[in-house]
PAZAPA-4460 file (N, C-alpha, C; in steps of 0.05 Angstrom, whole numbers, plus 32768, in hexadecimal, padded with zeros to 4 digits):
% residues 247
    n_x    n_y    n_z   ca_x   ca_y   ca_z    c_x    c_y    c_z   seq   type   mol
   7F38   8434   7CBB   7F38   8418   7CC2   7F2F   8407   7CAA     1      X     A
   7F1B   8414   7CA0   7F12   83FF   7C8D   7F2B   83FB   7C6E     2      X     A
   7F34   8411   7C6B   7F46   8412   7C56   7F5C   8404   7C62     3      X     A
   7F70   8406   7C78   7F82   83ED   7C7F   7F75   83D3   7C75     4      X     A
   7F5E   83CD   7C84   7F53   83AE   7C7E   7F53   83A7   7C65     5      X     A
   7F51   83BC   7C56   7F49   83B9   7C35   7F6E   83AC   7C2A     6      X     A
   7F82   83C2   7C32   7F96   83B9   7C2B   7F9B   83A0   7C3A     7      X     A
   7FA4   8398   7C58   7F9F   8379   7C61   7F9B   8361   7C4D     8      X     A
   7F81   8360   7C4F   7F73   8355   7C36   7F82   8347   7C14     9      X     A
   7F80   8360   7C0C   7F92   835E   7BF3   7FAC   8357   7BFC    10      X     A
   7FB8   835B   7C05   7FD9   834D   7C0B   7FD5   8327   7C0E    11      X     A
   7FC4   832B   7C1E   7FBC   830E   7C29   7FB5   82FE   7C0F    12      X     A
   7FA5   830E   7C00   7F99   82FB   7BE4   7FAD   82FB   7BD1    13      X     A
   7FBB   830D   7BD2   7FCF   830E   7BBE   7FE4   82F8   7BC9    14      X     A
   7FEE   82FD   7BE1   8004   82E4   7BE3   7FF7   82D0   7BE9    15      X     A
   7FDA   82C8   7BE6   7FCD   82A4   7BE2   7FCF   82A9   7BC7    16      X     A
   7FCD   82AD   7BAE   7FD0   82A9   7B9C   7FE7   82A4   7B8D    17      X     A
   8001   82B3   7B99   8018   82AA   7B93   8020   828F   7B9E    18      X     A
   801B   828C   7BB8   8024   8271   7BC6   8014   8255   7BB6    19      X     A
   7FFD   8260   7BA9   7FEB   824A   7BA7   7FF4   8241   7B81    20      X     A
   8001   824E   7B74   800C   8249   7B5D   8016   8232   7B4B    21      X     A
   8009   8222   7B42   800B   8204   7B42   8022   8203   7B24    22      X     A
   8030   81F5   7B24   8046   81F8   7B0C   8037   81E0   7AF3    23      X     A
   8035   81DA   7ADC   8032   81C5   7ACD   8046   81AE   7AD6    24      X     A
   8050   819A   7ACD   8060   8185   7ACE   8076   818C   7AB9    25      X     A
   8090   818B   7ABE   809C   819B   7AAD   8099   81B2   7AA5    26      X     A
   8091   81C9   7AAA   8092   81EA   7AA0   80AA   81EE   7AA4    27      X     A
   80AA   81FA   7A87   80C9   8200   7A88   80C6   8224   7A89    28      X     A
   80AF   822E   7A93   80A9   824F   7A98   80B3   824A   7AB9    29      X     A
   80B4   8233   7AC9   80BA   8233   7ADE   80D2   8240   7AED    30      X     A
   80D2   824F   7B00   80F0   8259   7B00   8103   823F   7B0B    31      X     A
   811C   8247   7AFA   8136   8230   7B12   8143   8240   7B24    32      X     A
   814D   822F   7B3C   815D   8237   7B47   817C   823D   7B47    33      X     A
   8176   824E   7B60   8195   825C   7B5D   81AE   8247   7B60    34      X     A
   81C5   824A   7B54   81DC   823E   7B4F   81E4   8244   7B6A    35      X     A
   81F0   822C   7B78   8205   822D   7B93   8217   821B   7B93    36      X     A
   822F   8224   7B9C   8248   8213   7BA0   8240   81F6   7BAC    37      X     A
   824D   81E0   7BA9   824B   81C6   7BAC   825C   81C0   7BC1    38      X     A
   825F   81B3   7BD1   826E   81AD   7BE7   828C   819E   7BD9    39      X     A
   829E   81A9   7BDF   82B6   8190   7BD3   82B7   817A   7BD6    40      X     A
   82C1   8167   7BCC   82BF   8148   7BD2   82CA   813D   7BE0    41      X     A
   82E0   8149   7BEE   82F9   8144   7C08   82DE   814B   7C17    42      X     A
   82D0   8165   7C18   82BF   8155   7C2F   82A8   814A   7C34    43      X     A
   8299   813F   7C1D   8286   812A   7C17   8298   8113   7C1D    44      X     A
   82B1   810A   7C28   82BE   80F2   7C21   82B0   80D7   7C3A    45      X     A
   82B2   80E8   7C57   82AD   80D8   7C64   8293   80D2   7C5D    46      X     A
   827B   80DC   7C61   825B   80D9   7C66   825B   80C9   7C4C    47      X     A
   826B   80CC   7C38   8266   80B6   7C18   8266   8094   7C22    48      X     A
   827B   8093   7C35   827D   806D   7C34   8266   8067   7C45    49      X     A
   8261   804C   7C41   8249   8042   7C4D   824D   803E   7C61    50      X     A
   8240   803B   7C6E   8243   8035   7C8F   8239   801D   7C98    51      X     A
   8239   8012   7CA7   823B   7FF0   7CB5   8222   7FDF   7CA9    52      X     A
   820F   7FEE   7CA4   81EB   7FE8   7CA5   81E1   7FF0   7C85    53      X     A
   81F7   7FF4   7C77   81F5   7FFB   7C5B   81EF   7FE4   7C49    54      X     A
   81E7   7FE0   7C33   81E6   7FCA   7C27   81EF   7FD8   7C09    55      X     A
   820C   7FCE   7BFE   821B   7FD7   7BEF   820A   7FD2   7BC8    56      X     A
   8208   7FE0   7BC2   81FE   7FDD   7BA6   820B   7FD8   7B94    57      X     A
   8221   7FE9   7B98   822F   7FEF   7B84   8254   7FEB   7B8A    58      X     A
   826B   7FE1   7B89   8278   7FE4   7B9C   8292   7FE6   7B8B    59      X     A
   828A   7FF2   7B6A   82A3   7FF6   7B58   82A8   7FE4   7B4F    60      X     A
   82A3   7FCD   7B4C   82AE   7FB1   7B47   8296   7F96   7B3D    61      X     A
   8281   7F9F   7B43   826E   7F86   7B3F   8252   7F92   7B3B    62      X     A
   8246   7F8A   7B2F   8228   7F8D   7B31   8211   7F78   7B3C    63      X     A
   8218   7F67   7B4C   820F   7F59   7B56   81F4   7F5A   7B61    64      X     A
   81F5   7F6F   7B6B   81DA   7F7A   7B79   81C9   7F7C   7B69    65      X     A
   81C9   7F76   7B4F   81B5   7F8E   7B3B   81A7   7F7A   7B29    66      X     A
   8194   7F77   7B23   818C   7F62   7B06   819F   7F5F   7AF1    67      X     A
   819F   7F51   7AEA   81B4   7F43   7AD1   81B2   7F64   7ABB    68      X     A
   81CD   7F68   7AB3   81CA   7F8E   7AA5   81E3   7F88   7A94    69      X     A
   81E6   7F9F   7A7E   81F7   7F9F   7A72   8201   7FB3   7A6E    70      X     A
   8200   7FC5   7A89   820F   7FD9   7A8B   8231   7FD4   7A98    71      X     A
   823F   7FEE   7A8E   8257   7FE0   7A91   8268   7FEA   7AAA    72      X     A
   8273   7FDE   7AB6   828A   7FD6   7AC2   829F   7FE6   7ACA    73      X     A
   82AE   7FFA   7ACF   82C9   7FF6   7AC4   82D4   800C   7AD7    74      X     A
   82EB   8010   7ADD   82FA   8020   7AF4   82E9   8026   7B05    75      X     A
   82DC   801A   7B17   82D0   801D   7B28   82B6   8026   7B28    76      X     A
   82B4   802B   7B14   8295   8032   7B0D   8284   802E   7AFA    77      X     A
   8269   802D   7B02   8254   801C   7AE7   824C   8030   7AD1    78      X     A
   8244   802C   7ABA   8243   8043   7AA3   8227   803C   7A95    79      X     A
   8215   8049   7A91   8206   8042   7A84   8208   803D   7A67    80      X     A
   81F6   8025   7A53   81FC   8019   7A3E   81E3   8020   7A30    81      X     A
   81EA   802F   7A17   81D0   8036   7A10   81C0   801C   7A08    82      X     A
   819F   8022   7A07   8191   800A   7A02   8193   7FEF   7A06    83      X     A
   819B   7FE9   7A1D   819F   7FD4   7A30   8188   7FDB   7A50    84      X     A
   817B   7FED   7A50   816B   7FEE   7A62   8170   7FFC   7A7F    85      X     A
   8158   8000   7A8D   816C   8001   7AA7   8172   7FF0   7AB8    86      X     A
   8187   7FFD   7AD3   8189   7FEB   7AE8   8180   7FF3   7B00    87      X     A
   8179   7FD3   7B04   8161   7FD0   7B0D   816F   7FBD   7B30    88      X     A
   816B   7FBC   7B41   8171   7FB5   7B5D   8171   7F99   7B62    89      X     A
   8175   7F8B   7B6B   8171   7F6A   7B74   8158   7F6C   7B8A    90      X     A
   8164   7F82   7B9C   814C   7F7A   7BB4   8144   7F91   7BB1    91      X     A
   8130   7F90   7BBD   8111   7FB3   7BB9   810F   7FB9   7BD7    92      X     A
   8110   7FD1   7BDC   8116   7FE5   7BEE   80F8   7FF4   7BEF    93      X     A
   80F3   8002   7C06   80DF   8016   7C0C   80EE   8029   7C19    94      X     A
   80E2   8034   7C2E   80F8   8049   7C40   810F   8048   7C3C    95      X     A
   8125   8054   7C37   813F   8053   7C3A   815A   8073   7C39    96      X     A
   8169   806A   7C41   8183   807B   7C38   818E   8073   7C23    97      X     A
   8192   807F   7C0C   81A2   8080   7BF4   81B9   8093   7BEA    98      X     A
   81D6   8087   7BE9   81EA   808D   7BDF   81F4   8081   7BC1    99      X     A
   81F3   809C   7BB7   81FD   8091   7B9B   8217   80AD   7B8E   100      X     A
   8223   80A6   7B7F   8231   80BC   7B6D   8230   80BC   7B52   101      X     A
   822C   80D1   7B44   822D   80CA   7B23   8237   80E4   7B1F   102      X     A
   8246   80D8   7AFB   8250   80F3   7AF3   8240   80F4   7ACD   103      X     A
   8243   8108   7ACB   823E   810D   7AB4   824C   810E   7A95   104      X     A
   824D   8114   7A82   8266   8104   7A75   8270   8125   7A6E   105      X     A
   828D   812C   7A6D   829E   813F   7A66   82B5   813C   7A4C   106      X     A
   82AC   8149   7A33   829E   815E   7A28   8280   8157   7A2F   107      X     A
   826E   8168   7A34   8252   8167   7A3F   8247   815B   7A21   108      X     A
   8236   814D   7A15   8229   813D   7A07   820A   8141   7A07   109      X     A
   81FD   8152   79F1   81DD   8150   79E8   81D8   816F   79FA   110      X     A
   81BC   816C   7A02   81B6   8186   7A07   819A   8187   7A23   111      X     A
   8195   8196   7A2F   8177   8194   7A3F   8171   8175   7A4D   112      X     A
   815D   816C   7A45   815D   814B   7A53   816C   813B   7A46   113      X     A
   8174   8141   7A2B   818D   8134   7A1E   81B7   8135   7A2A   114      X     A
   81AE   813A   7A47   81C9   8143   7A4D   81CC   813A   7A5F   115      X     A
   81D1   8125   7A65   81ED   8111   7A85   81C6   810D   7A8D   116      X     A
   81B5   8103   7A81   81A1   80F7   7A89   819B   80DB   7A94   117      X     A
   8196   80DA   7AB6   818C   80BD   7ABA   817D   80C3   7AD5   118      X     A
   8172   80B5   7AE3   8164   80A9   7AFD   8167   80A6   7B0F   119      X     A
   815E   80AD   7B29   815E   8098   7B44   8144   8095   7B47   120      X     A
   8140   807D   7B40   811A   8077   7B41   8115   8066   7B5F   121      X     A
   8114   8071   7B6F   8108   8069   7B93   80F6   8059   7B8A   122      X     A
   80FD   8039   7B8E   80E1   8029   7B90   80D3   8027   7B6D   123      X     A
   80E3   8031   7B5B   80E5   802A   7B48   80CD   8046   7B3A   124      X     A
   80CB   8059   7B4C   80B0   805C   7B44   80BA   8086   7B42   125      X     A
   80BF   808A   7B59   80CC   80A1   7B5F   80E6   80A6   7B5B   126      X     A
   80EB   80BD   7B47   8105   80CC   7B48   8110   80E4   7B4E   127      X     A
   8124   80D8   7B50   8136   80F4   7B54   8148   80FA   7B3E   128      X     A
   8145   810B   7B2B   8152   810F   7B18   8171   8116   7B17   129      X     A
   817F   8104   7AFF   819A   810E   7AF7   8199   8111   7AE2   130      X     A
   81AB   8129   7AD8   81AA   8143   7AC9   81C7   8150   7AC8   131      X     A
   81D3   8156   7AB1   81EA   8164   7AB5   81E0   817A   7AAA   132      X     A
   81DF   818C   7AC0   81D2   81AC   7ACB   81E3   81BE   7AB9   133      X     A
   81FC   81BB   7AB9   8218   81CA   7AB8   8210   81DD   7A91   134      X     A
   8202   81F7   7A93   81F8   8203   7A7E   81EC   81F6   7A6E   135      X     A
   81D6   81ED   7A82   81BE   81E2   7A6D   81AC   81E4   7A78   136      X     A
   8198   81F4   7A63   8184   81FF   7A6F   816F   81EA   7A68   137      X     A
   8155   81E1   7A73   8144   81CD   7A7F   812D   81D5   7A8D   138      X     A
   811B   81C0   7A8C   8105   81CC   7AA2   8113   81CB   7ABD   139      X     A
   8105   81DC   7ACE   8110   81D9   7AEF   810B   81C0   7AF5   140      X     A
   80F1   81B4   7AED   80F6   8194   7B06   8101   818B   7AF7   141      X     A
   810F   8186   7AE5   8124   8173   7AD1   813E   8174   7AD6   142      X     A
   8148   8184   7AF0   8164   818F   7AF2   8161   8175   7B0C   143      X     A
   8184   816D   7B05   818F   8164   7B16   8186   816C   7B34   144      X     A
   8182   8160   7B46   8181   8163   7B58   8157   8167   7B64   145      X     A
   814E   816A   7B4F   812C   8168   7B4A   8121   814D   7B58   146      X     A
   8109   814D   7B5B   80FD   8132   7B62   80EA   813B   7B47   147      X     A
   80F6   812B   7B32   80E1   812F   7B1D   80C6   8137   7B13   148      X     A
   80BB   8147   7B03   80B1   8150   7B01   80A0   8156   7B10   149      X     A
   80A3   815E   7B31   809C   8168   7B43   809A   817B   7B50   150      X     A
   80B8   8183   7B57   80C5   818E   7B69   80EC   819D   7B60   151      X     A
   80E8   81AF   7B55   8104   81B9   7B50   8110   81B9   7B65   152      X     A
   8131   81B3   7B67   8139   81B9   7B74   813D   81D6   7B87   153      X     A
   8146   81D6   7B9C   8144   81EA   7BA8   815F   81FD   7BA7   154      X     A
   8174   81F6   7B9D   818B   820D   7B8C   8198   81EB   7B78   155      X     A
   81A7   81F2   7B68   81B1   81E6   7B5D   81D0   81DE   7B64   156      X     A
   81D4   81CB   7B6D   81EA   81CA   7B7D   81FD   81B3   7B70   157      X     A
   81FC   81B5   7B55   820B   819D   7B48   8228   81A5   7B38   158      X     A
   8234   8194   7B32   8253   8195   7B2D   8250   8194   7B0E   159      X     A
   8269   81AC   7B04   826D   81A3   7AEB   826C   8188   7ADD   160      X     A
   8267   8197   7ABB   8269   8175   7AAD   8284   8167   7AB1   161      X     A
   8285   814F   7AB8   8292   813D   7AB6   82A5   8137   7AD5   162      X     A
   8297   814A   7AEB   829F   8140   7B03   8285   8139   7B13   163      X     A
   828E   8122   7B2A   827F   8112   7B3B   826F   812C   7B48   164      X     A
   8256   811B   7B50   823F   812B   7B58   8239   8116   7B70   165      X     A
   8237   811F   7B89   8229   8111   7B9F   820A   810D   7BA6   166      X     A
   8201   80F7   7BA4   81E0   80F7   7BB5   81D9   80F1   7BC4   167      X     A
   81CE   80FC   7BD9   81C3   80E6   7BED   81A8   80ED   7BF9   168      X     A
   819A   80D7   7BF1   817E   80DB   7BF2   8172   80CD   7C03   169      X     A
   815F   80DC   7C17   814C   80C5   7C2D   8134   80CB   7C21   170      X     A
   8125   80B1   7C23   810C   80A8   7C19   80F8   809A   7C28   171      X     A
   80DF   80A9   7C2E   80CD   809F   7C35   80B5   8094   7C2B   172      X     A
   80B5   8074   7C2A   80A1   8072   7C12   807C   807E   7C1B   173      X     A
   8076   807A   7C03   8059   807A   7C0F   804B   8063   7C1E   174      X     A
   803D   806A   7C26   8027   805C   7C39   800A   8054   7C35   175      X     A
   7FFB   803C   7C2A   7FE2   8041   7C27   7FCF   8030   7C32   176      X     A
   7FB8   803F   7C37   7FAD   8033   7C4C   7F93   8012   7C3D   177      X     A
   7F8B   8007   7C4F   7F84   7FF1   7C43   7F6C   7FEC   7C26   178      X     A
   7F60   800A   7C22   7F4F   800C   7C13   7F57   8018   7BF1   179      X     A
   7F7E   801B   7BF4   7F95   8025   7BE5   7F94   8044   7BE6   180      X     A
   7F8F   8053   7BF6   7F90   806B   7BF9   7F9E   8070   7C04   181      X     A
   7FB3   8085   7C00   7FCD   8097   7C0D   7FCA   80A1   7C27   182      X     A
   7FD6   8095   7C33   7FD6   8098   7C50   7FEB   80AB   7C52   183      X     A
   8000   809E   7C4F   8013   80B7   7C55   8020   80BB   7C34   184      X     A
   8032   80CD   7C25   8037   80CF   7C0B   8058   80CC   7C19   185      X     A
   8061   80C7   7BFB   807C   80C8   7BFE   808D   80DC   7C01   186      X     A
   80A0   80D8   7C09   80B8   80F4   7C14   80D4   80EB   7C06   187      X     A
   80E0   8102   7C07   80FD   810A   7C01   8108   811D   7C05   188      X     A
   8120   811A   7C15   8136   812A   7C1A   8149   8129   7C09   189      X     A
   8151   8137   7C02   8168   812F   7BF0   8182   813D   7BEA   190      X     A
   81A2   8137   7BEB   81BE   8152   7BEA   81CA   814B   7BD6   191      X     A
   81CE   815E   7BC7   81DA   815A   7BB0   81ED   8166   7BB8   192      X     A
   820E   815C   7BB7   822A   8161   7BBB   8228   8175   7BD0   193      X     A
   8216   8166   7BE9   8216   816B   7C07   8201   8189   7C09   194      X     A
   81FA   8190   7BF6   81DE   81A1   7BFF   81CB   819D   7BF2   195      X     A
   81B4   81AA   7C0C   8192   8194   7C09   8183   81A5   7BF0   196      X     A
   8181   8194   7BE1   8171   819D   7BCC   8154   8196   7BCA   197      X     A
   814F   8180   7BD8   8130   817E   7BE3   8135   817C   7C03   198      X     A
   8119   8186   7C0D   8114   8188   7C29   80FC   817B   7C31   199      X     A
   80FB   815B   7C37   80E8   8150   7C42   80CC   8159   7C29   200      X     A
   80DA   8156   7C15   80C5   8158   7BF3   80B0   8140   7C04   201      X     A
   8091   814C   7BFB   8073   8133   7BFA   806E   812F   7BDB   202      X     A
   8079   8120   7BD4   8071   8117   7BB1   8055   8117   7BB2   203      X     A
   8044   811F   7B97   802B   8119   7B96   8027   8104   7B81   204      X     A
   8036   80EF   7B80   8035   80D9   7B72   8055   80CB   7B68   205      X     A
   804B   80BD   7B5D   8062   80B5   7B47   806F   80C0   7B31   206      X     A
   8088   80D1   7B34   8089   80E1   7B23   808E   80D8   7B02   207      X     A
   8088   80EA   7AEB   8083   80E6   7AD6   8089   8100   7ABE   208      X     A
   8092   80EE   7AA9   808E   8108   7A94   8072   8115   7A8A   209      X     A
   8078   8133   7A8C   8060   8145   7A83   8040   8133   7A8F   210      X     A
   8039   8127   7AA1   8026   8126   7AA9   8028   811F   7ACC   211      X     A
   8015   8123   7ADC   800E   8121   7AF7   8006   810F   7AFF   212      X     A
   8014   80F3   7B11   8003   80D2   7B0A   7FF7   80D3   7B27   213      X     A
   7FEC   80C9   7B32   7FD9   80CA   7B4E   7FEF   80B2   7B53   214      X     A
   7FE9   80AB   7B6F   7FEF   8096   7B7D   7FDE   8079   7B6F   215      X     A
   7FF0   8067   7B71   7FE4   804C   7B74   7FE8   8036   7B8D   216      X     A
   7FDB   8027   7B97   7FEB   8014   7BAB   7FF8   8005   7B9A   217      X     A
   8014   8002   7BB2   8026   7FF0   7BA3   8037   7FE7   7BC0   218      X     A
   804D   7FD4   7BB4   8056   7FC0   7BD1   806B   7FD9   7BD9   219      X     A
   806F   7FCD   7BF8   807D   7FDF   7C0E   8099   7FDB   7BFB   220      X     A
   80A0   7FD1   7BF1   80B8   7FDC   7BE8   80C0   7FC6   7BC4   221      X     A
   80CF   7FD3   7BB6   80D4   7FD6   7B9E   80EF   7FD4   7B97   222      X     A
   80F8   7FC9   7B7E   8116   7FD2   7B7B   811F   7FEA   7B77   223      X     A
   8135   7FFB   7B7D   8145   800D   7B70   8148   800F   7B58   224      X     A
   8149   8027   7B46   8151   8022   7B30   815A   803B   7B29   225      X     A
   8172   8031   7B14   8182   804E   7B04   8179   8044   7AE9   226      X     A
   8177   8064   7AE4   8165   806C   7AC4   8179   8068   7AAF   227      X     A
   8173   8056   7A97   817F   805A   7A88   8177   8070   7A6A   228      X     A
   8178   8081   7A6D   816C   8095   7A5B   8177   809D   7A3E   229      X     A
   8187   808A   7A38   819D   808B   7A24   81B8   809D   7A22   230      X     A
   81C0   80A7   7A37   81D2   80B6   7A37   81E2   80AF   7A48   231      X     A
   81FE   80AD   7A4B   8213   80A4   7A56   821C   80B0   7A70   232      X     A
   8214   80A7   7A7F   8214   80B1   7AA1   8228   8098   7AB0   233      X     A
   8239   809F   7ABE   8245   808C   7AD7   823C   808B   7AED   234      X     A
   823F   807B   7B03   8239   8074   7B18   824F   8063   7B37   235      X     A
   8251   806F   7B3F   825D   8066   7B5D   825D   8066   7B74   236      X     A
   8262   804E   7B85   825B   8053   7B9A   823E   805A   7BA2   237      X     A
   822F   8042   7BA1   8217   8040   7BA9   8209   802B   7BB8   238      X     A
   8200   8039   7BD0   81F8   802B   7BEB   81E0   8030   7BF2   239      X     A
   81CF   802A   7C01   81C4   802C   7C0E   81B0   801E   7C2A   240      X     A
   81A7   802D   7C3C   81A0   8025   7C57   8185   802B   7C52   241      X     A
   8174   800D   7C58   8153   800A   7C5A   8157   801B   7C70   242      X     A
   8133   801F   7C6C   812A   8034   7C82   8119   8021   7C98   243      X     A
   811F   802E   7CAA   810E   8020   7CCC   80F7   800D   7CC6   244      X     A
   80E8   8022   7CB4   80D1   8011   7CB6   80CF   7FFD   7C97   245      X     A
   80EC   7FF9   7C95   80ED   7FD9   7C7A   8102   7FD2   7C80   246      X     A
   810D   7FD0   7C9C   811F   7FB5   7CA1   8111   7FA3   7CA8   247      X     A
***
């Protein structure tokens, strides 16, 4: 009996030690995940248009929605301009549903974070990383479909260079209570070309390069913003639906 317990024991300490394994911010010793087929886009087509309660961002044709930008324009979709900044939202959002599409540029262009590099910054503050994945190796949270330097995705589910990539991300902002302390932290779900690559993610802050930022209080909701990171990314078809508790 006593020698069972002895083994018990050790199994138990051994797998708290594995579970309890804290990664750096960017480690690129981190493992990535496994490659999985992407859903086709015939049938991402319906769940892509916005639906009645949507508030259109983006609509191929105008930038209206967005702070004055000098990104460009053109067959239906916006392009990023190098060193012109990013874009940045008209109205600021907390909770919400987000639909967006971007592609990456084909011949693939630069290398690691140098490759189809830009943003979905939730509230200006949190991202979800875009990345053209397609043989380029990277840290794990730096891959498409990551909540930045956080949280790797959970398989890699993104489309070659130079074809459309689907997102759709629900967001729960944080919560803080009156003394600025985190009441509740923020969440993300998130599908990249229709599979979940985060599952109800608890951010432990604002994500960031190579360091770990704590929470700050800040207002129930923020603008949207796409990263301009100097590298030539498109964009289409982008909507989204506030959440319950920020209509």
């Amino acid at each position: 009996m006593k020698h069972r317990a002895f083994v018990v024991i050790t199994i138990i300490l051994f797998t708290s030690g594995c579970a309890a394994h804290e990664w750096k911010v960017n480690d690129r010793a981190r493992p990535r995940p496994a490659k999985v087929e992407p859903k086709p886009e015939a049938e991402l087509a319906e769940s892509s248009k916005p639906p009645r309660d949507a508030i259109v961002l983006f609509d191929g044709e105008s930038l209206a929605a967005w702070q004055p930008s000098k990104w460009k324009v053109e067959n239906g979709t916006v392009e990023i301009v190098k060193k012109t900044g990013d874009l940045v939202s008209r109205q600021p959002f907390g909770s919400c549903k987000l639909h967006l599409e971007f592609q990456c540029p084909w011949p693939a262009q630069g290398k690691d974070q140098s490759r189809g590099n830009s943003g979905v910054y939730l509230m200006g503050l949190y991202e979800v990383q875009v990345l053209d994945n397609t043989d380029n190796p990277t840290y794990a949270d730096g891959m498409a479909g990551a909540v930045y330097g956080e949280n790797p995705p959970l398989c890699d589910a993104s489309r070659p260079s130079g074809q459309w990539n689907y997102y759709d991300i629900e967001f729960r902002r944080p919560i803080f209570g009156p003394a600025g302390k985190v009441e509740r932290p923020a969440r993300v779900s998130v599908w990249l070309n229709g599979i979940k690559v985060q599952d109800n993610f608890a951010l432990t802050g604002p994500t960031s390069h190579k360091i770990a930022r704590a929470y700050e209080p800040h207002a129930d909701k923020l603008p949207l913003v796409l990263q301009n990171h100097g590298q030539v990314v498109r964009f289409r078809n982008i909507w989204i639906v506030p959440g319950e508790d920020d209509r």
